[in-house]
C-alpha positions in Angstrom: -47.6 35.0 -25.7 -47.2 31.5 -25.8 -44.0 29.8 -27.2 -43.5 27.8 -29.8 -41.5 24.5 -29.3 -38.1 24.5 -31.4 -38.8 23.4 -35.1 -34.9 21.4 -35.9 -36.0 20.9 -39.3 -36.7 24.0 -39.7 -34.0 25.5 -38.8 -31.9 23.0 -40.8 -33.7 23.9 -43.9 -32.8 27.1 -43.1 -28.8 26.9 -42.5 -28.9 24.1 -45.0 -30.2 27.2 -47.2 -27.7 30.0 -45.7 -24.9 27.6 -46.3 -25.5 27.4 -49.9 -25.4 31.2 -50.9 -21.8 32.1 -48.9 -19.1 32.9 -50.8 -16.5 30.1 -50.7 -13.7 32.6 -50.1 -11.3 33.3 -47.3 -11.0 36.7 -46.1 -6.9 37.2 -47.2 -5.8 38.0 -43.6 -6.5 33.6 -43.2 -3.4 33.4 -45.4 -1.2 34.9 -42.6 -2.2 32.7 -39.4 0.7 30.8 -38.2 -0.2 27.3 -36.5 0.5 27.0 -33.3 3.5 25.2 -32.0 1.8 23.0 -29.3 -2.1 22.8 -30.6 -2.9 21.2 -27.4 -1.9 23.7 -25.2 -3.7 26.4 -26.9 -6.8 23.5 -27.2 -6.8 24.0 -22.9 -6.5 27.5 -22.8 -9.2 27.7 -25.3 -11.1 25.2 -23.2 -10.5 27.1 -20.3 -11.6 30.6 -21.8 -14.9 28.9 -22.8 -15.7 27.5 -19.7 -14.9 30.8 -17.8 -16.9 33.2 -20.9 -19.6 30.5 -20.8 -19.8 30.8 -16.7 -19.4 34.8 -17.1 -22.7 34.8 -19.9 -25.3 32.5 -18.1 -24.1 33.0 -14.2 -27.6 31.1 -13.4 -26.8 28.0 -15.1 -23.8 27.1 -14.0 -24.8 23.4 -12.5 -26.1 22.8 -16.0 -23.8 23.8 -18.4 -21.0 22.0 -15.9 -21.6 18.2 -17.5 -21.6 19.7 -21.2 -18.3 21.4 -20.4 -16.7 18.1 -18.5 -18.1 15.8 -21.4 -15.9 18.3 -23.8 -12.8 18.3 -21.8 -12.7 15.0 -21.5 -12.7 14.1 -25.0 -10.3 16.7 -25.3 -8.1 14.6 -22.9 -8.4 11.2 -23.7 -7.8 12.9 -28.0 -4.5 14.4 -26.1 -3.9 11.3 -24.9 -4.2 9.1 -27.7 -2.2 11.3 -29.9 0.5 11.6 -27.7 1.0 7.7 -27.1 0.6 6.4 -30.9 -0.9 6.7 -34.5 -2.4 9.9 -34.3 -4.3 8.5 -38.1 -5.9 5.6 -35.6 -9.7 4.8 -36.2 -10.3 5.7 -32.5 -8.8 9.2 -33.0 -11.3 9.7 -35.4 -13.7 8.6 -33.2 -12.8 11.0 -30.4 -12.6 13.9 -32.6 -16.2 13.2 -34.0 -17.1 12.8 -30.0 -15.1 16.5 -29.3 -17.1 18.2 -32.1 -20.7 16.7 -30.9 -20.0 17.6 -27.3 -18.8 21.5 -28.6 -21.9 21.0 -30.6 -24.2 19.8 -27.4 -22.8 22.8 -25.5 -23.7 25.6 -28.6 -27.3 24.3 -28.9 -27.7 24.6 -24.9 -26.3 27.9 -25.0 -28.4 28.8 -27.7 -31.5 27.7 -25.7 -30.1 29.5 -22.8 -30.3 32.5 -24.7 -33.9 32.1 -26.3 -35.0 32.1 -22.4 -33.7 35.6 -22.3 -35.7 36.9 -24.7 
């Protein structure tokens, strides 16, 4: 059986399309979640927990999934950073988070790939 190479419009159509028919709603048990006190400390722990879930789920691709983790901890730093020393509403802040999400982003569709291998 040979493989098909990945089809990204495709599958854009199709979360595109998926996107459209889900209900709007929050489940009610959102309503409760407290914020937590110090978002960047639970950001790091988060990060951490990733990095060691990510490690635990593709043990053989370790070296590679290393540069997408680094690239997302360092935005995560250098956002830290910024936000801590001035105007968190600062154009480059906005630029960092829209670097955080597309590495986060990188590392899902690598994973995903990962995954497709297993199959």
């Amino acid at each position: 059986m040979t493989r098909e190479p990945f089809d990204l419009q495709k599958i854009r159509r199709n979360w595109e399309r998926s996107a459209a028919t889900l209900p709007v709603r929050s489940p009610d048990r959102l309503a409760d979640v407290k914020a937590p006190l110090d978002s960047y400390a639970v950001g790091a722990a988060l990060l951490e927990r990733l990095r060691r879930e990510v490690f635990e789920a593709f043990p053989e691709q370790q070296r590679t999934l290393a540069p997408f983790l680094v690239r997302a901890e360092r935005c995560f730093e250098q956002l830290r950073e910024r936000t801590a020393s001035a105007d968190a509403a600062a154009p480059d802040v906005s630029e960092l988070r829209l670097q955080l999400v597309a590495a986060f982003d990188d590392l899902e569709d690598i994973c995903e790939a990962f995954l497709g291998l297993r199959r």
